[in-house]
N, C-alpha and C positions, 0 to 999 in steps of 0.2 A: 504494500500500500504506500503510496505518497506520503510524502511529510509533510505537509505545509506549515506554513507559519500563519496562523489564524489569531483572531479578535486575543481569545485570550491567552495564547504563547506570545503574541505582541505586550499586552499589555504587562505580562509576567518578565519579558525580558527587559522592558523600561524600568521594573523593580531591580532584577539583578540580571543580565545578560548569562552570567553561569546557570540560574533556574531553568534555563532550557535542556541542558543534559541532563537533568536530576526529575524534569515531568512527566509524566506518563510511566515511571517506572516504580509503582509501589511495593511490584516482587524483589526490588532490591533496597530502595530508598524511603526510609519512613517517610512520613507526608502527614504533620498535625491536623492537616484538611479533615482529612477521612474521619467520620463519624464523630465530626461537630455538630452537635445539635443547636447551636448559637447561627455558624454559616448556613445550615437547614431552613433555619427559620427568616433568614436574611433573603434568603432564594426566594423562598415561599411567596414573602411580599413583593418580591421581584416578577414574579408570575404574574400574581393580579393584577399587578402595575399593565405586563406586559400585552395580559388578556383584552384589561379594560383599553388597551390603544388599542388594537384590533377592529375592534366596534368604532372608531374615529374616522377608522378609512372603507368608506363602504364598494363592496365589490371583488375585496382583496380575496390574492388568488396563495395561499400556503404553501410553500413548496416543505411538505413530509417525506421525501428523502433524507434520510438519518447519512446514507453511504456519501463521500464527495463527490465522486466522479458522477452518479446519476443527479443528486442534486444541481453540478456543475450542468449536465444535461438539459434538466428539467427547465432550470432558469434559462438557459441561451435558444429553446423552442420559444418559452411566454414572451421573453422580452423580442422577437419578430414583430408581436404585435404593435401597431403605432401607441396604441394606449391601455396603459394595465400599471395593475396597483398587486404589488406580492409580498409576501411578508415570508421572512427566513428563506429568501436568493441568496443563492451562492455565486459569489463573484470571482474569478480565479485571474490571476496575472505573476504569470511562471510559479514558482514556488510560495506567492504569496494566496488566501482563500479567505474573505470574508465573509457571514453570514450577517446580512444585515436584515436589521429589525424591520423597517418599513422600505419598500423601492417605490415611488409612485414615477410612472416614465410619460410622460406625453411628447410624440413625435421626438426629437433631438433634447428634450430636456428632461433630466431624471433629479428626482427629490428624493434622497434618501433619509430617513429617522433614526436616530439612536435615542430607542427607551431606556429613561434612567428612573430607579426608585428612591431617589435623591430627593428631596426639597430644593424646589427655590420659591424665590417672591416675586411675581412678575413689576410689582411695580416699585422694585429696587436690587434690580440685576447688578450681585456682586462678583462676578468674575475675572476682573482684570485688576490687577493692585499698580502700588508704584512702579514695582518690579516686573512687568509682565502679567501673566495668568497666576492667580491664587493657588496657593497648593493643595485646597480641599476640589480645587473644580481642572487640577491640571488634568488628571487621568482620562475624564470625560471628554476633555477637551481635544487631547492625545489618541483615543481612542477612535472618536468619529473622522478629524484628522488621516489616522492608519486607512478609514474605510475610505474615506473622500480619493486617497489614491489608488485605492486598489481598486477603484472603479472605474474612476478619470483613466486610470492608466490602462485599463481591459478596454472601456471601453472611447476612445480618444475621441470622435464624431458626437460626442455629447456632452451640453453643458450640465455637469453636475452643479450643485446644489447642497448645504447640509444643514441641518435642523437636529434640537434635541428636544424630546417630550417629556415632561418632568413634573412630578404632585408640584401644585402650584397652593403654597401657605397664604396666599393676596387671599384667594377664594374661601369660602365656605358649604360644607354639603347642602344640597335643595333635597334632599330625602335620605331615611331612617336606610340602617343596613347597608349601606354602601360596601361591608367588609366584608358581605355575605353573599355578592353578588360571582363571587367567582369561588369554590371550593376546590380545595386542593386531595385526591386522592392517591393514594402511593401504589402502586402494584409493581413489585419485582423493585429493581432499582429505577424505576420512572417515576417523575412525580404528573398526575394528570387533573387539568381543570376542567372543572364542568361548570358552565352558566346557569345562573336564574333567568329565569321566565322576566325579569323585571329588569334587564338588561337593554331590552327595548327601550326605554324611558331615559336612556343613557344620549346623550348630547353631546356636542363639540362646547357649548356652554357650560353646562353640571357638569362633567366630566372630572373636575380641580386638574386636570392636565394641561398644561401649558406646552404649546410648541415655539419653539422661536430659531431665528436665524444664524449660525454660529459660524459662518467662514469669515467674520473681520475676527475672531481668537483662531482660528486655525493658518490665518496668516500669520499672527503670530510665532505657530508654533514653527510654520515655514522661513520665518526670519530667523528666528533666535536657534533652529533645530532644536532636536530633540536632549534632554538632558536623563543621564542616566549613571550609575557607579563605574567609573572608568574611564568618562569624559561625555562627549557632546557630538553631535554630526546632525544633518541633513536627513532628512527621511529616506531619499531614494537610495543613499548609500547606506545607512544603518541598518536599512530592513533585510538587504541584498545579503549584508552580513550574517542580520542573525536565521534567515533563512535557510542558508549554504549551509551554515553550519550546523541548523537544526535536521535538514534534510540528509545529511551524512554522518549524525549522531558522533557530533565531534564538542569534544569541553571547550566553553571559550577559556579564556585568563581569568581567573579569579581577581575580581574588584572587592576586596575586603574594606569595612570602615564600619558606621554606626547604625546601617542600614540593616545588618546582618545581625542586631538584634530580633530583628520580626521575622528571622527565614524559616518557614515552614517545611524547610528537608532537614528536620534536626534532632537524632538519635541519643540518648544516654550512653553511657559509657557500658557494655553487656548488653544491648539490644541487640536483637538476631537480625536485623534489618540494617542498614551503612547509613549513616551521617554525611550529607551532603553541608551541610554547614562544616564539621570537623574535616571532611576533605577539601575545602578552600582555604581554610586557615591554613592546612597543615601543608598546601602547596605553595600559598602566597609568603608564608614564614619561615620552611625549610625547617619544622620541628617535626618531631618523633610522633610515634603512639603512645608516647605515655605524654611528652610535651603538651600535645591541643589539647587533652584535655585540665590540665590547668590551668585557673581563673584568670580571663582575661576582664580586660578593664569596662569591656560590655558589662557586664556584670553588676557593676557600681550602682547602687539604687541613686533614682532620683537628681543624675547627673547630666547636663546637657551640654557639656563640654568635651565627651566623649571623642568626637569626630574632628575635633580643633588637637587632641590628645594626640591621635593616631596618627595625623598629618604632619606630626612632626618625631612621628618613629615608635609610639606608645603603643604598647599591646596588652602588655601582663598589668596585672591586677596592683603587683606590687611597684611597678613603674610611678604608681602616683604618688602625687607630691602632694602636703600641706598646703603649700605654695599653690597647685594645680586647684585644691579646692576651696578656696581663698577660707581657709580656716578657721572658725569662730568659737567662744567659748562664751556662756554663761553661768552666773552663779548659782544656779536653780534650772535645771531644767538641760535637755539634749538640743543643740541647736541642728540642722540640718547636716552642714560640711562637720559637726563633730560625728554623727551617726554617719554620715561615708567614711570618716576617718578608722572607724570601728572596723569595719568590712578589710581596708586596706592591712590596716597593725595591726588587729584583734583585736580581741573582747577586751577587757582590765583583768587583771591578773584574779579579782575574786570573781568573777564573773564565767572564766573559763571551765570553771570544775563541773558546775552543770551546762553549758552550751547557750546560754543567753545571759540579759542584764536587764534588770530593774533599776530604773530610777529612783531608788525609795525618798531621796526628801522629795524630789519633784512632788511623786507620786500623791506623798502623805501630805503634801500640802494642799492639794487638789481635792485629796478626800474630807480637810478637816471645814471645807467650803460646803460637801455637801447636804444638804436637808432631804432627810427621808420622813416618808419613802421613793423610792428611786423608781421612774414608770420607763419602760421600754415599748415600743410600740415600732412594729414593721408592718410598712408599708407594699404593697403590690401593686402598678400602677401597667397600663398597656399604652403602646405609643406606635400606631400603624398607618400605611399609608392612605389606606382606604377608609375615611370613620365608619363608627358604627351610630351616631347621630346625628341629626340633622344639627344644621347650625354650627357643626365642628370644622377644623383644620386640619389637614393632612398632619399624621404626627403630635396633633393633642391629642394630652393625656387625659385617660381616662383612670381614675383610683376605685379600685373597688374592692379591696382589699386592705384589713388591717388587722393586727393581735396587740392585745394589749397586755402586758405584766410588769408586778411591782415587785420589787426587794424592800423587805421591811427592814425598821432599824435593826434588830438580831439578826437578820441574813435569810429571813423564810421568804420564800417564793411563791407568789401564785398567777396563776391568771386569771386576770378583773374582767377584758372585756375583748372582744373579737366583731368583726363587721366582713361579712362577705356579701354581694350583689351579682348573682350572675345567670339571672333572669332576662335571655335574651331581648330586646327591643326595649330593656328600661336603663335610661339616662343615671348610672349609679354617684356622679361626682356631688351634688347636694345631701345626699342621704350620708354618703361616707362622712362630710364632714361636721353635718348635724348630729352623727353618731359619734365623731371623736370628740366634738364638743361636750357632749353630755356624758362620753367617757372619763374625760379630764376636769369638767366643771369643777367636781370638789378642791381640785389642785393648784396651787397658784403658786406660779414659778414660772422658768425661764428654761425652755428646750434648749438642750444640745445636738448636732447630730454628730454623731460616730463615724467612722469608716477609717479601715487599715490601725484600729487600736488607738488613733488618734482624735482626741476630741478637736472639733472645732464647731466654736462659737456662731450662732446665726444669730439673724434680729430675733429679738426679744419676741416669745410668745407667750402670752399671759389667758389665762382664762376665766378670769374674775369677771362678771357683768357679760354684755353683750358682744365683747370682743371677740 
């Protein structure tokens, strides 16, 4: 079978150009990917996104060829015709093969779409910063970009066009359920949607999808090229590259830095599976099997200086400096560059014998502040692309979930009060917090909210009177 270099080995190798020999092989190379139910559920809203465009372009013609070559096929019959609208055309231009989301072709002009399950705000488009493209919107940018050429370039006698469809937060839903309108069913390893009957009622208006016009950012990305771990280039030569190379299943150079924290080919030390992460360190640094796996300066919690480190010869853990983490001390309490300093020298000498450190006066100072009894309450909140209310925004949240418990002064534990809502087609955000009201009425104090062990302080919430 062919190699191609498609939508997402493209966008995978602007992350790291080396993840191209480590993809598609999970018989050899671990891959954190694989049964995330977090990236599952990512997808899942990506579907409906994908679904509910479908219905935006009436007529569209699916090209369900799973294989390339017949999809390649399929599309180069429909598009004979002067006018036709297809959704998932395979575009092919030598070693490169796009699946693009929306083709709409009339005579010499084709419009192509890339559906994203992204937010934006139509009436305050933030995509271009001082510096060029933003880096929360470069990938999209980058992505339709990739497609705009492997089209342009297949098919040259046509003016392309490029557009991106995206939940628009400016709008608000015109009807209830809108999350219900496309259901997601699994059989084998497919995920498959099936439409409501009330999909009909669906609009180029209601929709909250916004389509807009994006080749003055994809000139951008043609002026500035492409940026990636290792350097910079032009589209038509960077793709040629990572093509070739993907098509003959050959390693590029390892581009090692701070990127290679987030690499998803990356094995423990005794996994039966190979570490693509541990094999570019251990190529780009000329250490052992027993070397890469000792702590490199990735490592460092909470440090953003990482990649300014490495670029001037830093790798190991122990390389850093006081100086590197502009070092701070106070009289009470852990300051941030003191807790990296911990990681770098180790624990204190009394702290090593059990494998952690308490801060005990911080600690006891903290405790002698507080008034019991002490209330804990977790929250459960849902945040999807499609509401499930009217009157909502793509991405508000919906609370409908909470537990309530208290520690008493002795240290007994109970639980006071609990709130669940999940009575489909009823709005649960007034009731949740009628109900946390009247769970905490009796208590009058000042919320903190927790997370990673650390307290930090919010605005005051009091629950005395009608507050």
């Amino acid at each position: 079978m062919a190699r191609y270099l498609t939508k997402s080995r493209f966008k995978m190798a602007v992350e790291c150009p080396r993840k191209l020999f480590y993809e598609g092989k999970s018989e050899l190379y671990r891959d954190t990917r694989q049964g995330n139910s977090f990236l599952q559920a990512l997808a899942d809203g990506g579907f409906q996104v994908g679904e509910l465009a479908k219905h935006l372009y009436p007529g569209g013609i699916e090209i369900k060829a799973r294989g390339n070559e017949e999809a390649l096929a399929d599309t180069a019959e429909l598009l004979k015709r002067d006018t036709v609208t297809l959704f998932e055309p395979a575009i092919g231009f030598g070693r490169l093969l796009v699946r693009v989301d929306v083709l709409v072709k009339s005579g010499n002009s084709i419009k192509i779409v890339e559906v994203k399950a992204k937010s934006i705000r139509s009436d305050d488009l933030q995509i271009e910063g001082k510096k060029g493209l933003k880096s929360t919107f470069r990938p999209y940018i980058e992505d339709i970009a990739f497609q705009k050429f492997v089209v342009q370039s297949a098919l040259p006698e046509c003016r392309v066009t490029s557009y991106l469809l995206m939940p628009d937060k400016a709008q608000v839903a015109a009807f209830d359920r809108m999350n219900q309108l496309f259901k997601i069913e699994r059989r084998g390893g497919q995920s498959l949607v099936k439409a409501d009957d009330r999909v009909s009622e669906v609009t180029a208006e209601n929709s909250l999808l916004y389509e807009f016009n994006v080749d003055q950012y994809i000139a951008l990305v043609e002026t500035h090229g492409l940026e990636f771990p290792g350097g910079t280039g032009g589209m038509r030569v960077v793709v040629a590259l990572w093509a070739e190379a993907y098509a003959a299943d050959r390693a590029l150079p390892p581009s090692i830095g701070a990127h290679c924290v987030n690499c998803e080919f990356r094995a423990n030390r005794g996994d039966t599976l190979r570490s693509g992460f541990h094999e570019c360190w251990k190529e780009a640094n000329g250490w052992t099997d027993d070397e890469v796996y000792e702590p490199t300066l990735l490592e460092l919690w909470n440090f953003r200086g990482k990649q300014k480190l490495m670029d001037i010869g830093a790798r190991r853990l122990s390389e850093v400096t006081q100086e590197d983490l502009k070092y701070t001390e106070e009289a009470v309490g852990i300051t941030t560059s003191a807790r990296q300093w911990m990681q770098v020298d180790g624990l204190p000498l009394e702290a090593k014998s059990v494998g952690f450190m308490i801060d005990r006066p911080y600690l006891a100072k903290q405790m002698r502040s507080w008034r019991f009894p002490l209330h804990f309450i977790d929250f459960e909140t849902s945040t999807v692309a499609l509401p499930f209310h009217v009157g909502m925004r793509p991405y508000e949240s919906v609370a409908f979930q909470f537990s309530h418990h208290v520690i008493e002064g002795d240290g007994s534990l109970r639980h006071a009060d609990q709130f669940l809502m999940a009575k489909p087609g009823v709005f649960p955000n007034y009731n949740f917090v009628r109900a946390l009201k009247q769970a905490l009425e009796p208590w009058n104090g000042i919320m903190d909210r927790f997370s990673c062990g650390r307290a930090m302080r919010t605005p005051s919430f009091r629950t005395s009177g009608n507050k």
